[in-house]
SESEPA-857460 format. One record per residue (C-alpha): residue in three letters; x, y, z. Coordinates in steps of 0.001 Angstrom, whole numbers, plus 524288, in hexadecimal, padded with zeros to 5 digits. Each point is the difference from the previous one (the first is absolute). Layout:
<nodes>
ALAXYZ...
</nodes>
This chain:
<nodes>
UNK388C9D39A931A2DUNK80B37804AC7F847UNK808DC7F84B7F76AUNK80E85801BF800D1UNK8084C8029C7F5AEUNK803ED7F6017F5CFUNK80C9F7FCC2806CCUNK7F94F7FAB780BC8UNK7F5437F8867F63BUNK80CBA7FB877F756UNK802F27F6DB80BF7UNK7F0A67FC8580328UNK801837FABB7F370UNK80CD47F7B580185UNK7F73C7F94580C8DUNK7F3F57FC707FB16UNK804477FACB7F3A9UNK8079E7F8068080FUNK7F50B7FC4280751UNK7F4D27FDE17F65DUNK807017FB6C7F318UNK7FD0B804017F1F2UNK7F4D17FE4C7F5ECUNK8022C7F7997F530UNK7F79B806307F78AUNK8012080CC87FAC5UNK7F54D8099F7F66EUNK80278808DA7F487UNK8054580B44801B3UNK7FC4080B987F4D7UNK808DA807897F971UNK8033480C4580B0AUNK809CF809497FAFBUNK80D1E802F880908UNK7FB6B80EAE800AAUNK7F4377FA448089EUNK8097F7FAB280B74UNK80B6080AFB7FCFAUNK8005880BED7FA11UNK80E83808947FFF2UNK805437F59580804UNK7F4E5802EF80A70UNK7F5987F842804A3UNK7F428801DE7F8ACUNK7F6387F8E880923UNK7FC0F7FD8C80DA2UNK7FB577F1E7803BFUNK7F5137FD8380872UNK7FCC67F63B807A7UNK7F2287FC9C809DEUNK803078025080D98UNK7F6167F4F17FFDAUNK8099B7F8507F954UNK805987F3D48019BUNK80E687FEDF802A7UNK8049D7FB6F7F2F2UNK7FB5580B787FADDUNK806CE808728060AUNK80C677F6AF7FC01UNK7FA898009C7F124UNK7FFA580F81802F3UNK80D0E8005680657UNK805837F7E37F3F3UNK7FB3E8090F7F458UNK8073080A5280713UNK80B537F97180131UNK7FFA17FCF47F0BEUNK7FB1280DF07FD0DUNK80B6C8042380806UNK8093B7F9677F667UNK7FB57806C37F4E4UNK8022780D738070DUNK80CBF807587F767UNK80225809E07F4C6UNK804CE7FCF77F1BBUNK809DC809207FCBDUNK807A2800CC7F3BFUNK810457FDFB80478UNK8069880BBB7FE99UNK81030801708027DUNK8099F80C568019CUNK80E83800288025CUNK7FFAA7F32F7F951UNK80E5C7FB55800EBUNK8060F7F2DE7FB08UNK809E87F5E280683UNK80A7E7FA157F7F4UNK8091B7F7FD80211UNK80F32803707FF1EUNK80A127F2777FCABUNK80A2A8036C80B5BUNK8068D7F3857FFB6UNK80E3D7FFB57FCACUNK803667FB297F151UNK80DAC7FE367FE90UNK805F9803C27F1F7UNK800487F5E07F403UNK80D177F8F37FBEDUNK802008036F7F16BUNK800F27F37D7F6C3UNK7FDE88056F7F0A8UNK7FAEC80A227FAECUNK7FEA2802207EE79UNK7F3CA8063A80163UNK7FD6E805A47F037UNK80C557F9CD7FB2FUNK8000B7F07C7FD5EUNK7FBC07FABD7F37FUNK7F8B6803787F3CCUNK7F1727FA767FFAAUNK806EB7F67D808C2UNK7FB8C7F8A980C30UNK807027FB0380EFDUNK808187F7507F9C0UNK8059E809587F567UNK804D6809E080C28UNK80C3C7F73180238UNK80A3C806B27F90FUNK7F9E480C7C80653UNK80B73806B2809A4UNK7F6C68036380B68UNK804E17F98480CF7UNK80250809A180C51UNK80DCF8016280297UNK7FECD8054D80C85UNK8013380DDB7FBD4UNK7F72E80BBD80254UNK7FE2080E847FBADUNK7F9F880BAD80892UNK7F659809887F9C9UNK7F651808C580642UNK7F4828079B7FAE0UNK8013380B32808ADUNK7F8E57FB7C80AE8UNK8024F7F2B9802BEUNK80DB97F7277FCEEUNK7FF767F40C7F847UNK808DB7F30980038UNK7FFF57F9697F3EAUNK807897F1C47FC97UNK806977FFA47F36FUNK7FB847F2557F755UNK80DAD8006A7F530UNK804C67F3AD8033DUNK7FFFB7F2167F9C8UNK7FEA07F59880B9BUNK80EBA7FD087FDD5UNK802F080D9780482UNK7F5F68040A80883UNK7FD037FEDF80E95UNK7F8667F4157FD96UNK80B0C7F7CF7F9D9UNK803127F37C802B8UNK7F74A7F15B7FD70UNK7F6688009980762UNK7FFAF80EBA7FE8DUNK8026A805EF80CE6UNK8028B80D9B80678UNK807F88019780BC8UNK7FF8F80BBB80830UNK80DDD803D37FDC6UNK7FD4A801C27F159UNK7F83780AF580471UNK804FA80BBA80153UNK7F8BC809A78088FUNK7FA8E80D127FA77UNK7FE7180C6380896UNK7F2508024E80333UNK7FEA680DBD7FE5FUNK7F2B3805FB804F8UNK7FC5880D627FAEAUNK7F9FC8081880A0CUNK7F5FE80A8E7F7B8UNK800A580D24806C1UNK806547FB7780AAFUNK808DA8078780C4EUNK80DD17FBEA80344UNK80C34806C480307UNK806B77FCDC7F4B3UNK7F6138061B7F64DUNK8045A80EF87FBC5UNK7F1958051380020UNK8077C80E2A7FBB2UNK803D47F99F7F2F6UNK7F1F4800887FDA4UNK7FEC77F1807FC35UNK801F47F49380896UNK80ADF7F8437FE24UNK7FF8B7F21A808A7UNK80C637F7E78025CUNK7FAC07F46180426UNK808837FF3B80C3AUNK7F55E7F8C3808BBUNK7F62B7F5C9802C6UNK8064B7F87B7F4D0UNK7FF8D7F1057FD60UNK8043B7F66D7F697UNK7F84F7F96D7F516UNK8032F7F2297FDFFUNK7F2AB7F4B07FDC3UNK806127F57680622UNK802CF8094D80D0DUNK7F49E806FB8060BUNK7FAA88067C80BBDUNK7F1E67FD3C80541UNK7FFA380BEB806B0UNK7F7398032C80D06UNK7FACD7F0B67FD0FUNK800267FB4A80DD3UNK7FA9C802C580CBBUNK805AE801CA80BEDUNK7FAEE802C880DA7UNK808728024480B79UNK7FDCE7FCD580C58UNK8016B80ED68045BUNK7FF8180BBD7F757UNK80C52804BC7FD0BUNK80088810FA8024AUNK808F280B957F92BUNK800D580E2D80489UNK80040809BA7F60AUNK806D380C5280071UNK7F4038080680531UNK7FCF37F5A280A81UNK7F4A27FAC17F88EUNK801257EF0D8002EUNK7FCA17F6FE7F559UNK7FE3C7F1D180233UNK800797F1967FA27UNK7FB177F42180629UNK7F9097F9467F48DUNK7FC247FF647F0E3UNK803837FAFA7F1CDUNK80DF2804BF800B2UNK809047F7957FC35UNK8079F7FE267F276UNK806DA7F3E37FB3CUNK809D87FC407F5F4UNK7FDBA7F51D7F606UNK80B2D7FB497F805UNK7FEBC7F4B57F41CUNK80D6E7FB787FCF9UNK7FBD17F6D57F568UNK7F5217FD607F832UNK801127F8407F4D8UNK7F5577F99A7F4E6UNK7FBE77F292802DDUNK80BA27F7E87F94FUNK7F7437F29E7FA76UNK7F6D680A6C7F9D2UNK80BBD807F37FB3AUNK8043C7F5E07F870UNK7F2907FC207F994UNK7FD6680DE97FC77UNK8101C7FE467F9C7UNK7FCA27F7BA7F7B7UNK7F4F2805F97F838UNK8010780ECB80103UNK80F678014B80494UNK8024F80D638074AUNK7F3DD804147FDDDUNK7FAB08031280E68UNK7F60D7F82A8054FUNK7EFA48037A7FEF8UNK7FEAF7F7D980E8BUNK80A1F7F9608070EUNK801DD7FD2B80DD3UNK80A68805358093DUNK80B3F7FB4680A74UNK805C98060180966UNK80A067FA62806C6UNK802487FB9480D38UNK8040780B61807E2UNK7FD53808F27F5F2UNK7F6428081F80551UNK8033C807C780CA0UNK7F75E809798081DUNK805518074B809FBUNK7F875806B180B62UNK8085180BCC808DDUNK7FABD802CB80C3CUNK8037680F0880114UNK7F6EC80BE7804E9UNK805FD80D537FBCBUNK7FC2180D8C8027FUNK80165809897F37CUNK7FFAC810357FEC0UNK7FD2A8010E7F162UNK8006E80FDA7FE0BUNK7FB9B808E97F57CUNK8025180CBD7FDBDUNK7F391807547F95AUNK7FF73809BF7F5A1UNK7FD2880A3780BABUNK80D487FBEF804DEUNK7FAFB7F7A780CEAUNK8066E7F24F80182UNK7F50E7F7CD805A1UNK803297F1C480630UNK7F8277F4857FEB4UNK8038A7F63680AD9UNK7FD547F0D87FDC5UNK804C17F24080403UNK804A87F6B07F635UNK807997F38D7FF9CUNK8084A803267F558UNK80B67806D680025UNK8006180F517F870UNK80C4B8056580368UNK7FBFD80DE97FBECUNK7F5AB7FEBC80900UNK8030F7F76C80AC2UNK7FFD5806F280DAEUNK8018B7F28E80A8DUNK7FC627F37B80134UNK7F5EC7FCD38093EUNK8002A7F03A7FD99UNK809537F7057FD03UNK7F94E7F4797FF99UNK7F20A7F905803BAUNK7FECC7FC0481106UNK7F8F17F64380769UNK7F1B1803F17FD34UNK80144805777F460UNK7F5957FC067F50AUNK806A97FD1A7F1DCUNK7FAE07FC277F3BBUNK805B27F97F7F4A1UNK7FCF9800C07F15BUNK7F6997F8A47FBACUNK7FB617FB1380ED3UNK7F2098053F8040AUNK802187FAAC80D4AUNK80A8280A4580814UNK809557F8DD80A10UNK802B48078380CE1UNK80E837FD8580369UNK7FE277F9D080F5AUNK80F487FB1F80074UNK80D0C805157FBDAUNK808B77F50480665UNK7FC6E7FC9580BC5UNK8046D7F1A180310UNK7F3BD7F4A380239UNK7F70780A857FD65UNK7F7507F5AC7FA69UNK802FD7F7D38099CUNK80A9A7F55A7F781UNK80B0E8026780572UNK80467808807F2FEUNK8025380D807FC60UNK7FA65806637F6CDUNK803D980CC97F734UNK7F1FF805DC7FE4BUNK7F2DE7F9A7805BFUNK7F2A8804F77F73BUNK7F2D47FDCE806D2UNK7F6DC809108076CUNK8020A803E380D29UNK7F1AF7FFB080727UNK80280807A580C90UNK8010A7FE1280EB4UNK7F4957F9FD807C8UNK7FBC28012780EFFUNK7F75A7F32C802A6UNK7FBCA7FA7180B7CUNK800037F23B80445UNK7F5E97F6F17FA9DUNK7FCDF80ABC7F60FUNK8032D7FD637F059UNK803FA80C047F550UNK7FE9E7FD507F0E9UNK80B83805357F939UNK7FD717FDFD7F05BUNK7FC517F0AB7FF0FUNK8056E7FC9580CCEUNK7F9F27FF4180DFCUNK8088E8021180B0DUNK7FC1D7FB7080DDBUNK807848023080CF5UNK7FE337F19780757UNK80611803BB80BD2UNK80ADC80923803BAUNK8098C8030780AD8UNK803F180F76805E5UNK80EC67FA357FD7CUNK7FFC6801C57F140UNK7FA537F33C7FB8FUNK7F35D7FD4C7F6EFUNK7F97C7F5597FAC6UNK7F958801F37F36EUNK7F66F7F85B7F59CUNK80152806517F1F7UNK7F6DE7F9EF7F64EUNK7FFE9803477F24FUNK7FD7A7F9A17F2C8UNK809D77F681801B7UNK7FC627FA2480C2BUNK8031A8044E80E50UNK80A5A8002280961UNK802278014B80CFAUNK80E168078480566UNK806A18050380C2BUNK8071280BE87FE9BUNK809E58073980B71UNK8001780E0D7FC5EUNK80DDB7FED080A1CUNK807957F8917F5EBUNK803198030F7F230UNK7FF957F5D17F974UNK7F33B7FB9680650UNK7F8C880B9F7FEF2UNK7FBC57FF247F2A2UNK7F9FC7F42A7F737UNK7FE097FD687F091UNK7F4607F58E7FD43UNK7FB707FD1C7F26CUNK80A08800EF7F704UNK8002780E7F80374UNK7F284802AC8002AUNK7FF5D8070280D50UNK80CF4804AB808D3UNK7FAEA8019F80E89UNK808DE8078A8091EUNK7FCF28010B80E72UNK803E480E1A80557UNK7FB847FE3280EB2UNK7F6087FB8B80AB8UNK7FA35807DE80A2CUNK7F4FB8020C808D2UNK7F55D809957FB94UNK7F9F080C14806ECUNK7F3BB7F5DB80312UNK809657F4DB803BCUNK7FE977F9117F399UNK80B3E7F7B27FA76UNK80540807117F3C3UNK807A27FD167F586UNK80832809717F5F6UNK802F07FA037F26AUNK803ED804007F340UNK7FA7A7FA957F27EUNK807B67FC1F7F394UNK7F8C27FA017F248UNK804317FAB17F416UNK80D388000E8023FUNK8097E7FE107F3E1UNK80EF47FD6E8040AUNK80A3F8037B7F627UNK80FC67FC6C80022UNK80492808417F5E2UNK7F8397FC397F47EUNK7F34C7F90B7FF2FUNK7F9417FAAC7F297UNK7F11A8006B80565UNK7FC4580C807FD7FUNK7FF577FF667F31CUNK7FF9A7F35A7F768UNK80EB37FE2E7F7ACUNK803B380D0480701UNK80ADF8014F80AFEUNK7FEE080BCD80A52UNK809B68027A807EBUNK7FE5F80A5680B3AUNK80D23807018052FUNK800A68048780D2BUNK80AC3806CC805DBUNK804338067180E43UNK7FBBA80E678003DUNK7FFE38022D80DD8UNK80E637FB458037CUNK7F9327F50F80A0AUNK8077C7F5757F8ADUNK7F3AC7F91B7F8EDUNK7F75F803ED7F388UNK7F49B807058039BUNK7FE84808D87F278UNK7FC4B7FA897F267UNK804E9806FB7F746UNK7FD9A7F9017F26BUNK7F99C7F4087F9E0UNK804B57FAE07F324UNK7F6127F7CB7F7ACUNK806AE7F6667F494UNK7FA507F3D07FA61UNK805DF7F4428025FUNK7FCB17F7657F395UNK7FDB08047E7F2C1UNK7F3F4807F77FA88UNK7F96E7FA0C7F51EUNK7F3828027F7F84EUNK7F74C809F67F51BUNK7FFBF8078580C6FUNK809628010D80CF8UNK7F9F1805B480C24UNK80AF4805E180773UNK7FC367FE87810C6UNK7F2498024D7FD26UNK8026480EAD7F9DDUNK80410800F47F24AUNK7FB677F6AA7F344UNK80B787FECD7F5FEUNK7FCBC7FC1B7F373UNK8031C8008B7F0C0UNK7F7878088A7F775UNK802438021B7F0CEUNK7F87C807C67F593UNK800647FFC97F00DUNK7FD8C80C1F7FAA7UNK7FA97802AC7F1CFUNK8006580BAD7F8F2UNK7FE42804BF7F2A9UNK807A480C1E7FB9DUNK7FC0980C427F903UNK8030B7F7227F3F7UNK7F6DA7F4EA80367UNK80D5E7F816802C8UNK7FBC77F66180CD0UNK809C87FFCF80B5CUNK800B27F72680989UNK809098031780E92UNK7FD597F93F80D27UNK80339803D180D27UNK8022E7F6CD80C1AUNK802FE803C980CFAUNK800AB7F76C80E12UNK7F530806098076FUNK8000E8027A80F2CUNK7F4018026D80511UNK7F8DA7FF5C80DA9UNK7F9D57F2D680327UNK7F48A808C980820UNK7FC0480D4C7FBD1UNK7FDFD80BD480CD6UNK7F74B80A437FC18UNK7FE7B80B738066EUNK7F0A98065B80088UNK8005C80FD27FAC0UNK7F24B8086B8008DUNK7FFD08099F7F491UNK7F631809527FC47UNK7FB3E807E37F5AFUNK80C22806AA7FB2EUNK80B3D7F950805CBUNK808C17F8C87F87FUNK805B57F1CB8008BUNK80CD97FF79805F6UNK80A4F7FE0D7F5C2UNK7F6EE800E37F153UNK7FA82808BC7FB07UNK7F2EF7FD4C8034FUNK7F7718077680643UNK7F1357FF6180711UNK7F92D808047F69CUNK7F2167FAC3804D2UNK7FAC47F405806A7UNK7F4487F9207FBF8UNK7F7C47F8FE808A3UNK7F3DB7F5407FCEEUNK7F8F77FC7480BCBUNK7F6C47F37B7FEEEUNK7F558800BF80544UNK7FF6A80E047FC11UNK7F69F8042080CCCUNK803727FF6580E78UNK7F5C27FB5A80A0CUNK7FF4F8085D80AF0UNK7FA4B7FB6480DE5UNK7F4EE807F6804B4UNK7FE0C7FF1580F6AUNK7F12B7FE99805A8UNK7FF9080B8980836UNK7F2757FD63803E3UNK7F70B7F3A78032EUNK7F8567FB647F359UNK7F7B67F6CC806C4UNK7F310805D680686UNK7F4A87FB5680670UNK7F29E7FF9D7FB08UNK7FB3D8071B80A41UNK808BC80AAF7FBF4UNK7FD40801027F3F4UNK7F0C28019C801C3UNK801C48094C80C2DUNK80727809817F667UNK7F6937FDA27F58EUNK800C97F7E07F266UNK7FDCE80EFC7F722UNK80DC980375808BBUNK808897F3B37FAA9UNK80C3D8051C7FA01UNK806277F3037F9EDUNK7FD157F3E97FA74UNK7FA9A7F40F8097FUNK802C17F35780108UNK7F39E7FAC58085DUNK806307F2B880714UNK7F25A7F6898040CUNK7F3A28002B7FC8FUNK7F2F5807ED8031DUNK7FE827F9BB80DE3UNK80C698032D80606UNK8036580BE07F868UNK7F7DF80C017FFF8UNK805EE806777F496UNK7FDD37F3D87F822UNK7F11D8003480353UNK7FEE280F877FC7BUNK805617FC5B7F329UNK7F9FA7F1947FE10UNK7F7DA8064D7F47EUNK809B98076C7F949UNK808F87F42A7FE5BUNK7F4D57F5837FD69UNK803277F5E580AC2UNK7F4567FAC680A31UNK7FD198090280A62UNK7FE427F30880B1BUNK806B97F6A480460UNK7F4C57F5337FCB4UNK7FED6805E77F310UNK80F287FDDA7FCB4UNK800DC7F3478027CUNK7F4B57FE3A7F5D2UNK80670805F97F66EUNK8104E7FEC6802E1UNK7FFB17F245809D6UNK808947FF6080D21UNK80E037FD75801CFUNK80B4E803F87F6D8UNK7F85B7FD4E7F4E6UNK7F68780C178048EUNK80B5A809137FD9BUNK7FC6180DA97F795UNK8095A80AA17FC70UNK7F74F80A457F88AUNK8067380BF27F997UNK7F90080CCB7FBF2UNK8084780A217FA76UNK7F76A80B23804E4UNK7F40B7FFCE80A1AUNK7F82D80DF0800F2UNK7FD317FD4780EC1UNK80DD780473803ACUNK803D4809CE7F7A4UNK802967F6897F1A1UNK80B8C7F83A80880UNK7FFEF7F2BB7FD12UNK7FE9E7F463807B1UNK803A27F3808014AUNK7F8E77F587807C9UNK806C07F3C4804F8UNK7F7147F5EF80720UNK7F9F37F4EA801E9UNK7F3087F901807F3UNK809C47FC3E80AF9UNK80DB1804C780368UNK804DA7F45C7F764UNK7F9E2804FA7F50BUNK8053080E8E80363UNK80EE27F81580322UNK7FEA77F9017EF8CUNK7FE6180CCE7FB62UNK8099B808E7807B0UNK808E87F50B7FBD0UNK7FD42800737F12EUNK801DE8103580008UNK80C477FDBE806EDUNK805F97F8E07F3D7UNK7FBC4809497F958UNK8047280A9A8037BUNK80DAF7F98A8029AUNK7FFD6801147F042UNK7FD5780C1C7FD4C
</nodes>
């Protein structure tokens, strides 16, 4: 009789441990070293068990090669190549700083904050240009007193016609444009393109929002080849800050002790309506051409929303449609635009200029049959081939039950739970198998908006304006969205629609001169920053440097812990023999360590080498010496045994098979340690 491989014993194991329960007693087990079970993540051994034996031994065998088989992988040091690193680049929008004082190494003597009052250092809305050859700098001038600067007035405030704006001028290094003379032998740029206008309390969030339409938009280029547009981070909008002003009770405390002297904190206002965001629905197509040193114009097509007049080949949008998907700042969730006018589209008896929701598609479903459409249920009740349905929708709210006639207009459609679900009956019919049918269509989360509406955004009012496109007589095209708040913004920090933090932030400055004279300046500026930070993941290697410093990867240092891999090792052949086989081939031809499962009655190899590991030869004479039951349990190690070959052995048994069960048990906790 042959013994099948461990797999097969693995699950004889699972059964008649089941089946005959677990000793409660286990022996000693001697100190065996891991090298005698494994070696090179190999087995090192071959268990054998009687094929006189009981059948919990061959579950005790079956189990030690199951644990042995856990033990079976390599230990290899962790070793990397092309190691390359992931950072992280900030690619959120930060709007520019609003100017307040600057006396930075002017201000008093060895004086402190308070002594900077009669220091002339207040912006006055003025700015100078410089460049350093590669890039162009804006810089605010601070000469001013507060009586004469932009920031005049009690509580000091800036409008955004004391502003004036300042020509952004970019400087394009080595670039290629018709109107550089390359012959003159040195570059001479005009800066008669992609210009824009610096002023802090007027900004762009450029390519901020996304926009999905519900097609993709196509344009043919000269040599037939087609780009296209249907969805992605492309949209740009325009803040504006009319007014910001300091907090005037504070003002006047910080008056009376320091006088002009701007503030170290103080909190900010801005009006009501004095913040105003607006969003333009456009989708250009632009050529921007350059003509290289070799004297070959090249053309980089692209679609933007806003407008470039050098570049600016045709419009391909004018507005967001009916199933378009828009975002707005600040807003994780996106709105899908399911209405542009259409009257008692929500079933009030009202028109609306711009519905927001999610459309959910068209369903087929047969009568007596239910659909789930987000956290509704929809089931057709009964049904008519003349157009009419009646359905149950159940939701959160509750449920309702509604006849629809696809025939009439204004009963075709219904709006239950304050908007939650918009049901629209298309038509009935009888199926290919004769089975009552009905066609719907599936609105959710429907928002309805008259103009303006102030629950998108807390203290914020959004109005959405929609005009005729299509010459049909009603809106179908939005074309912009306006965002302004509608009460005043107080506080040490003013979120503006979710996007941008606005706060006050000052600095003192000491500095002792060549002389050992101490200065003292301060700075102060009304920060804009964004309220969430978007970083964008870059993979760098050895070599490469970080995008805009001038950093570089010179070499990358890794520390692994642990410091070795385990390997799994596969058993490509059984471990578990009989002892039959092992005495047929002969105990001189043995070529691995043992570990003899049962005693000298049931297993033959066990009786060859009674002697050799100093156990009772009988079963009479072990239960003298050892008992019966678990208690009777052995496990015997000798490190070598001359009778096959100096391999050692291991001998796991007991007078009875309860005995042999304690002390499989007590090796396999050991070994689950090792």
């Amino acid at each position: 009789m042959k013994v099948k491989k461990i797999a097969a014993l693995a699950v004889g194991a699972a059964v008649a441990g089941a089946t005959l329960g677990l000793a409660s007693a286990q022996p000693e087990v001697p100190q065996i070293p891991k090298d005698f079970f494994v070696k090179d993540g190999k087995p090192n051994v071959k268990i054998v068990v009687g094929s006189q034996g009981a059948a919990m031994d061959v579950v005790s065998a079956a189990d030690i090669a199951a644990a042995i088989g856990s033990l079976l992988y390599t230990e290899e040091d962790v070793e990397v190549s092309d190691v390359s690193v992931v950072v992280k680049k900030d690619i959120s929008y930060d709007p520019p700083d609003i100017p307040v004082f600057e006396a930075i190494k002017k201000g008093a003597i060895a004086g402190d904050y308070e002594d900077l009052k009669n220091v002339n250092g207040w912006w006055n809305g003025s700015f100078y240009i410089y460049s350093d050859g590669e890039k162009i700098y804006i810089k605010p001038y601070f000469t001013a007193s507060l009586g004469t600067s932009a920031w005049d007035g009690s509580p000091p405030t800036l409008e955004i016609a004391e502003v004036n704006d300042t020509v952004f001028l970019p400087y394009y290094e080595a670039g290629s444009y018709e109107n550089i003379d390359w012959s003159a032998g040195s570059a001479t740029l005009k800066f008669t393109a992609w210009q824009d206008t610096y002023n802090p309390l007027s900004f762009w969030a450029k390519d901020n929002l996304y926009w999905k339409l519900e097609e993709p938009v196509y344009y043919t280029k000269p040599d037939g080849t087609k780009i296209s547009f249907q969805e992605g981070t492309t949209l740009d909008y325009h803040v504006k800050i009319n007014k910001i002003e300091f907090d005037p009770d504070q003002w006047k405390e910080i008056q009376k002790e320091y006088g002009d002297v701007p503030p170290q904190h103080i909190s900010l206002v801005i009006p009501k309506n004095g913040v105003n965001a607006t969003i333009e629905f456009k989708l250009n197509v632009y050529d921007y051409s350059y003509r290289a040193k070799s004297g070959v114009v090249h053309h980089i097509y692209f679609f933007d929303d806003r407008f470039y007049s050098p570049y600016f080949v045709k419009q391909v949008r004018d507005g967001a449609k009916v199933g378009d998907i828009i975002q707005l700042p600040g807003l994780d969730k996106k709105y899908q635009i399911v209405d542009i006018g259409t009257p008692n589209f929500l079933g009030d008896h009202q028109t609306y200029d711009i519905v927001l929701g999610n459309y959910m598609g068209d369903y087929y479903v047969d009568k007596d049959e239910s659909i789930t459409v987000g956290n509704y249920t929809i089931t057709v009740l009964d049904l008519d081939v003349a157009g009419k349905a009646m359905l149950k929708v159940s939701g959160p709210e509750g449920s309702e039950i509604i006849t629809l006639d696809s025939t009439i207009s204004t009963k075709k459609a219904k709006v239950l739970f304050d908007g939650g679900i918009r049901v629209e009956l298309e038509d009935t019919f009888i199926g290919v198998g004769g089975t009552l049918s009905a066609h719907i269509k599936v609105w959710t989360d429907l928002i309805g908006i008259k103009g303006s509406t102030l629950d998108l955004y807390p203290g914020w009012k959004v109005t959405f304006v929609t005009v005729d496109t299509d010459g049909n007589g009603k809106p179908d095209t939005l074309t912009k969205v306006y965002i302004t708040n509608n009460q005043d913004l107080k506080g040490d920090t003013i979120v503006l629609f979710n996007t941008f933090k606005v706060y006050y932030d000052a600095k003192v400055y000491q500095e002792r001169d060549s002389y050992g004279t101490l200065h003292t300046g301060m700075e102060a500026w009304i920060r804009i920053d964004p309220v969430k930070h978007q970083y964008e993941e870059i993979t760098l290697g050895v070599g490469d440097t970080i995008e805009e410093s001038e950093y570089s990867i010179g070499d990358v240092e890794v520390k692994f812990s642990p410091e070795t891999a385990y390997i799994p090792k596969k058993v490509t052949e059984p471990i578990t023999v009989l002892d039959t086989e092992i005495m047929e081939q002969g105990l001189e031809n043995v070529d691995s360590n043992l570990i003899l499962v049962g005693g000298p009655v049931v297993n033959q190899v066990t009786a060859a080498l009674a002697e050799d590991l100093g156990v009772p030869a009988t079963y009479e004479e072990w239960k003298e010496k050892f008992g019966t039951g678990a208690e009777s349990g052995q496990i015997i190690y000798k490190e070598k045994c001359s009778k096959i070959g100096g391999y050692g052995v291991l001998l796991v048994a007991g007078t009875d098979r309860e005995g042999t069960r304690a002390a499989a048990e007590a090796l396999l906790e050991y070994i689950s340690k090792l």
